[in-house]
C-alpha positions as CSV (number, residue, x, y, z in Angstrom):
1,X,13.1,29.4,-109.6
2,X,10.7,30.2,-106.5
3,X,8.0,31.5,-106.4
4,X,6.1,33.9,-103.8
5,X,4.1,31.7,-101.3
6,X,1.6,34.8,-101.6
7,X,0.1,33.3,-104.3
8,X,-2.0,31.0,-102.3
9,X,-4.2,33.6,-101.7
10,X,-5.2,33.6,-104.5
11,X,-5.4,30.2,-105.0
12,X,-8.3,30.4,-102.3
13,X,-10.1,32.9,-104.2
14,X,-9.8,30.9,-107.5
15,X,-10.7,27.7,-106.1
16,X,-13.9,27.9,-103.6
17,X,-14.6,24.3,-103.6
18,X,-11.4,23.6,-101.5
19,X,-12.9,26.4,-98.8
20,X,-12.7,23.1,-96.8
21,X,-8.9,22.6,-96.7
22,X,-8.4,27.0,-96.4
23,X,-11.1,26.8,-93.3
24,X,-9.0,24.1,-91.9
25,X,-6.2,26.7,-92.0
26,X,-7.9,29.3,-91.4
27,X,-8.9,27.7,-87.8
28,X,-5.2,26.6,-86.9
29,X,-5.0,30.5,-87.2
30,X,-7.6,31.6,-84.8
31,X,-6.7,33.7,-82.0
32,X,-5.5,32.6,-78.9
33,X,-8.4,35.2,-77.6
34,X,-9.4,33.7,-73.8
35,X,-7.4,30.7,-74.4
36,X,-7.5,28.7,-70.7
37,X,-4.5,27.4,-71.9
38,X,-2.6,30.7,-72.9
39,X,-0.2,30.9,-70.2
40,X,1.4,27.7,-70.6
41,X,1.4,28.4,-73.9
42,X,3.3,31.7,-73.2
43,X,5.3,30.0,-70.7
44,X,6.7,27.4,-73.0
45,X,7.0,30.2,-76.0
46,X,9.2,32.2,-73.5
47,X,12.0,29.3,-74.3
48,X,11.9,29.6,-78.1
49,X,11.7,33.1,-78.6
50,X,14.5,35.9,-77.9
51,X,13.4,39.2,-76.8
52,X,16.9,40.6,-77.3
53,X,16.5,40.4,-81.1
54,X,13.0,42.1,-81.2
55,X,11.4,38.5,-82.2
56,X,9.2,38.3,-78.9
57,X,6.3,40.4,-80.5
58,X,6.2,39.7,-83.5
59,X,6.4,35.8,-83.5
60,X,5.0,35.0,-80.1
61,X,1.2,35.0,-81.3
62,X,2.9,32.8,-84.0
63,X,4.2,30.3,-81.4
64,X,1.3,30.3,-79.3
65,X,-0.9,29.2,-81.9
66,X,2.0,26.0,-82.7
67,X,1.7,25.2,-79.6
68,X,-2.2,25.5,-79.0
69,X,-2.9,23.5,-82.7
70,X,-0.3,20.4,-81.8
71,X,-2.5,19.7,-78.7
72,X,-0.2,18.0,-76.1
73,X,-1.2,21.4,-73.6
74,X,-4.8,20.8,-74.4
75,X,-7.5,18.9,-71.7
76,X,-8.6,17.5,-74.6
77,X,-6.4,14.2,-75.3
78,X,-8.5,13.9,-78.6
79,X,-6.4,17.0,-79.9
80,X,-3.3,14.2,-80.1
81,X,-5.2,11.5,-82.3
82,X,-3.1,12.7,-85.3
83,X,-4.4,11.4,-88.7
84,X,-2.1,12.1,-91.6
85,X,-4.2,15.2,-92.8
86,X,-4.3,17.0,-89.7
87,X,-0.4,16.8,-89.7
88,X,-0.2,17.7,-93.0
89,X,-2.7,20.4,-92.8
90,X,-0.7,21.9,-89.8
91,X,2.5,21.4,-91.3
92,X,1.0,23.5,-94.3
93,X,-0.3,25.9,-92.5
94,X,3.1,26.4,-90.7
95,X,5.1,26.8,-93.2
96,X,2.9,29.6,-95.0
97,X,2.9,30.9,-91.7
98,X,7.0,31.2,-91.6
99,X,7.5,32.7,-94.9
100,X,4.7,35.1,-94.4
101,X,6.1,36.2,-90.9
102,X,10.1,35.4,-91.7
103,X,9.4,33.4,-88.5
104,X,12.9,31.7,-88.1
105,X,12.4,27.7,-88.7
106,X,13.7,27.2,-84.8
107,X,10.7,28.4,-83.8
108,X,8.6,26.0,-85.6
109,X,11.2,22.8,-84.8
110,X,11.6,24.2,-80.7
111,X,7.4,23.5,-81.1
112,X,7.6,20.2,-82.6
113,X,10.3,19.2,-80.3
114,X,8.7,20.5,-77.2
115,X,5.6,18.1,-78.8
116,X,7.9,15.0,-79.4
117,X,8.8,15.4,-75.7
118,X,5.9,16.0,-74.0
119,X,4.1,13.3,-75.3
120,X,6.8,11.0,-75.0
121,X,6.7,11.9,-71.2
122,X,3.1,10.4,-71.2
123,X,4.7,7.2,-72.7
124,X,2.7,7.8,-75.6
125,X,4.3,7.9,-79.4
126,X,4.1,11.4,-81.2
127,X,1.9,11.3,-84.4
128,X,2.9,14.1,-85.9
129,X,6.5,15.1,-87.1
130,X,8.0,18.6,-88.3
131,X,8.3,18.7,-92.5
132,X,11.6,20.3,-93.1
133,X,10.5,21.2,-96.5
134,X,13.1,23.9,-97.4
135,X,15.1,21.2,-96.9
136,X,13.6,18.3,-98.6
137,X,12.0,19.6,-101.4
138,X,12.1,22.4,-104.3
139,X,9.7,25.1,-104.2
140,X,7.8,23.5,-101.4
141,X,5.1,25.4,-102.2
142,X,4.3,23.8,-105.6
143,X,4.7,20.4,-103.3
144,X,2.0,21.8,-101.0
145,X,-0.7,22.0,-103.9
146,X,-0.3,18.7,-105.3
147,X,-0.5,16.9,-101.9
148,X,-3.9,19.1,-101.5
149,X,-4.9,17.0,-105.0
150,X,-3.3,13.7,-104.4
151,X,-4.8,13.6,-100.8
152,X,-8.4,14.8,-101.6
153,X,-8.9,12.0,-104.6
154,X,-11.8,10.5,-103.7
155,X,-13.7,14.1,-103.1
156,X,-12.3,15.7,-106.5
157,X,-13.7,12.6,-108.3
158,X,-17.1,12.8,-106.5
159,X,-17.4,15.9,-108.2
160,X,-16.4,15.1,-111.4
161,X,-18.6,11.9,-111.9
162,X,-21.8,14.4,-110.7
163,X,-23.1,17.5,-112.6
164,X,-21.5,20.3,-114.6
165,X,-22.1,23.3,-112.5
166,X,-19.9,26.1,-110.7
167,X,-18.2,23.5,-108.5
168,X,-17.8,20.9,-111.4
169,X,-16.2,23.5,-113.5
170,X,-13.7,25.0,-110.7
171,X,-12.8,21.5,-109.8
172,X,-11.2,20.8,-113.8
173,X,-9.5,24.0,-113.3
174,X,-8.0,23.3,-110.7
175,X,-6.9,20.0,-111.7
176,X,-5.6,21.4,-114.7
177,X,-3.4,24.1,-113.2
178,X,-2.5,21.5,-110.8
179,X,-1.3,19.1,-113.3
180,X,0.5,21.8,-114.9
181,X,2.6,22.3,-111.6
182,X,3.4,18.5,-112.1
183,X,4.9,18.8,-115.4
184,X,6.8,21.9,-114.7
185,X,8.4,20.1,-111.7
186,X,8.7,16.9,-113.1
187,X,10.7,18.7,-115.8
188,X,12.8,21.4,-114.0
189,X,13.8,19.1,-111.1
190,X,13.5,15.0,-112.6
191,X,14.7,14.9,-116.0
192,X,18.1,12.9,-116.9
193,X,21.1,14.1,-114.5
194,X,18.3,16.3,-112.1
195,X,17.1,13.0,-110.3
196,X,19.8,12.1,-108.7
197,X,20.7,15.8,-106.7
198,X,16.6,16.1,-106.5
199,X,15.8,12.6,-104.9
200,X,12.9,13.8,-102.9
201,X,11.5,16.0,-104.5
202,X,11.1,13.2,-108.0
203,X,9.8,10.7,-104.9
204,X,6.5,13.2,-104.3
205,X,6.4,13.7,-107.5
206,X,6.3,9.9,-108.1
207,X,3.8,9.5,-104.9
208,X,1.6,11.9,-106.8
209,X,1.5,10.2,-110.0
210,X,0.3,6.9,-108.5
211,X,-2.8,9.2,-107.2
212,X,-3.5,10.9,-109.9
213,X,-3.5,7.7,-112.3
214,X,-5.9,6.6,-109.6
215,X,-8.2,9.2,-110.9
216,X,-7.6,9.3,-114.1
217,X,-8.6,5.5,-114.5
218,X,-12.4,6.3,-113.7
219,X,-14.0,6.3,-117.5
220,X,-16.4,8.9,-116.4
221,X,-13.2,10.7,-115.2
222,X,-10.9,10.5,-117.6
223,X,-12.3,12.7,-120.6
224,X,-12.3,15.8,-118.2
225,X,-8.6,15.7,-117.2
226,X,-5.0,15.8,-118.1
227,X,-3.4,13.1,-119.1
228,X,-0.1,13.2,-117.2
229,X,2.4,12.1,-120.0
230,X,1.2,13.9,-123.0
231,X,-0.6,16.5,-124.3
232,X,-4.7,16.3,-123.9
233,X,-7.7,18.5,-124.9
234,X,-10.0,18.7,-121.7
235,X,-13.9,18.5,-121.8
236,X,-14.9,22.0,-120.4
237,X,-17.9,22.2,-122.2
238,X,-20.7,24.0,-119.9
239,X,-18.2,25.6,-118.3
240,X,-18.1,29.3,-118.2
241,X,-17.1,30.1,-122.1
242,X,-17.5,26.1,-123.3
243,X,-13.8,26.2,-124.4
244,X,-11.6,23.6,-123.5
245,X,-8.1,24.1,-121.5
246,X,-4.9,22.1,-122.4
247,X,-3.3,20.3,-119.5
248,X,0.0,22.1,-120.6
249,X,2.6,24.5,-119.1
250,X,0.2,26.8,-122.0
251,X,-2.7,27.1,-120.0
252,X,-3.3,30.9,-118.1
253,X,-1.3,29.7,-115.1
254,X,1.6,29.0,-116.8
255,X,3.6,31.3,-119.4
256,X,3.9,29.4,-123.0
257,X,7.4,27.8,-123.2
258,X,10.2,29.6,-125.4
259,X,11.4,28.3,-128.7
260,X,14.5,26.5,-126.9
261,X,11.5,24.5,-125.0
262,X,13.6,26.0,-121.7
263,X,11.1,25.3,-118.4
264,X,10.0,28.2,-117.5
265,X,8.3,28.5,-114.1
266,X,4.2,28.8,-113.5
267,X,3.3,32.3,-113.6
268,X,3.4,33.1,-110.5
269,X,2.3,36.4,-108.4
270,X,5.7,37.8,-107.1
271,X,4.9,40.9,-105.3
272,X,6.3,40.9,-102.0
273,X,3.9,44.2,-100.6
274,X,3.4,43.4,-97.3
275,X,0.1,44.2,-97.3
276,X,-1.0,41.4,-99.9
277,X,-0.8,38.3,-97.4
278,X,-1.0,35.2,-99.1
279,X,-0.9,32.2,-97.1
280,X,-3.8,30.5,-96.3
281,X,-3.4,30.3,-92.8
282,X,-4.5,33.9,-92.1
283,X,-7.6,34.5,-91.5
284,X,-8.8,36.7,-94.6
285,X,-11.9,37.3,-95.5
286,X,-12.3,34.9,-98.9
287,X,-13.1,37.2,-102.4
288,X,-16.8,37.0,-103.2
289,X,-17.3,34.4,-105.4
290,X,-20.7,33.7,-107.5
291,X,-22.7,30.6,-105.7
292,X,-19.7,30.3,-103.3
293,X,-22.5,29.2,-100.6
294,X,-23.6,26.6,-103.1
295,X,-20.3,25.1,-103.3
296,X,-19.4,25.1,-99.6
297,X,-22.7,23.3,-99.4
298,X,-22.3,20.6,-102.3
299,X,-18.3,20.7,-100.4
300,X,-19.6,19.5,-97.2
301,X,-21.7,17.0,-98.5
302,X,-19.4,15.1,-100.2
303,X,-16.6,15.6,-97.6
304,X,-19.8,14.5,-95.4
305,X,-20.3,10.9,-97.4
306,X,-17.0,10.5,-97.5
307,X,-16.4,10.1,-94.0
308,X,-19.7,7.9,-93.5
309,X,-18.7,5.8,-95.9
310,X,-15.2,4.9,-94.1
């Protein structure tokens, strides 16, 4: 079952401390504005897009931007110094974009392509590659979430080792709802006969456990989060109510199972109003959250160590 990619949105709302990953997508979907580049990025859109079928307007802004955020029409040869977060990141944020535009998936591979080429032309090897994840993976979006985990580690454990606060206790939630994803997955799609006809999708999922084991094997880690394979009480004491969450599909972001034990699906928001954008690419306003400046600044610190300590 798949689930409305609108529900990101919320995510972003429901999870400040990861206002670093949503501003990262939140820049990819800046206006082109006074763009010195626009033209050529116009010029190259021209190719992808078909006017006949009504698509110019309303996915050339789209296209532009793809173009702009992969960099190879930029004066800044920096922009193509991929690291593997920057590719994911755009990849992300394209493919939020695409299902909440119904942007037709040529437009987004005519971008990459036009990359791979370009940069090829310099005699220089492309560092970032197109993720065909309708095609690789089910619900892609549940995949998207726990890469944000399983590439953030080291920051997520940061905050877990210091003190219980707003941040502390967002970051267990998330990590619980997260885990939750895992086991729903890991259930519906890599069980017995499913593996086989789901390869790729049991292979991220099998990526991600290696990280999250990684995690889980810090003692001062381990009491406040899931256990991956069975069922665990988590610490939430000082957070909010001092009750404790489950790591299990029982938690508030998943429905309780039925008597048959069938999977059932997180509980996802599927409203498809137009006028409730989801993805995080777009740049929303975030909800008002309490000490939302606080964790943006305890956020950027430890993204901030992190990087000095590379």
């Amino acid at each position: 079952m798949s689930h409305s990619i609108k529900d990101i949105e919320k995510w972003k709302k429901e999870y400040p401390l990861l206002n670093f990953i949503w501003k990262t997508y939140d820049d990819f979907d800046n206006d082109i504005g006074n763009d010195q580049n626009k033209n050529n990025y116009s010029t190259v859109c021209g190719y992808f897009i078909n006017p006949w079928k009504g698509e110019k307007e309303k996915h050339e802004n789209f296209c532009m931007k793809l173009i702009r955020n992969l960099g190879h029409y930029s004066d800044n040869k920096d922009s193509l110094l991929y690291k593997n977060d920057r590719c994911m990141n755009l990849n992300n944020w394209a493919y939020n974009s695409m299902k909440k535009y119904s942007i037709p998936e040529k437009t987004l591979t005519s971008c990459f392509d036009d990359y791979k080429f370009i940069v090829g032309s310099r005699r220089q090897t492309p560092k970032c590659f197109y993720y065909e994840y309708d095609k690789t993976y089910a619900e892609p979006r549940n995949i998207i979430m726990l890469n944000i985990l399983a590439s953030n580690i080291d920051i997520f454990k940061q905050i877990l080792e210091g003190e219980i606060d707003s941040v502390h206790c967002s970051c267990q939630k998330f990590i619980v709802d997260v885990v939750n994803i895992y086991k729903y997955m890991k259930k519906t799609y890599c069980s017995n006969d499913t593996v086989k006809i789901n390869q790729n999708t049991c292979q991220q999922l099998a990526s991600f456990e290696v990280s999250y084991k990684f995690l889980y094997n810090y003692e001062a880690v381990r009491a406040k989060i899931p256990f991956l394979e069975y069922e665990k009480d988590v610490n939430l004491l000082g957070c909010e109510s001092g009750e404790s969450l489950r790591g299990t599909e029982s938690s508030e972001t998943y429905p309780k199972k039925t008597p048959a034990e069938t999977p059932l699906a997180p509980k996802l928001n599927e409203n498809n109003d137009s006028n409730n954008p989801m993805s995080p690419t777009v740049s929303t306003a975030l909800g008002t959250v309490a000490g939302a400046s606080s964790l943006l600044a305890l956020l950027y610190k430890v993204n901030a160590n992190i990087h000095l300590n590379v």
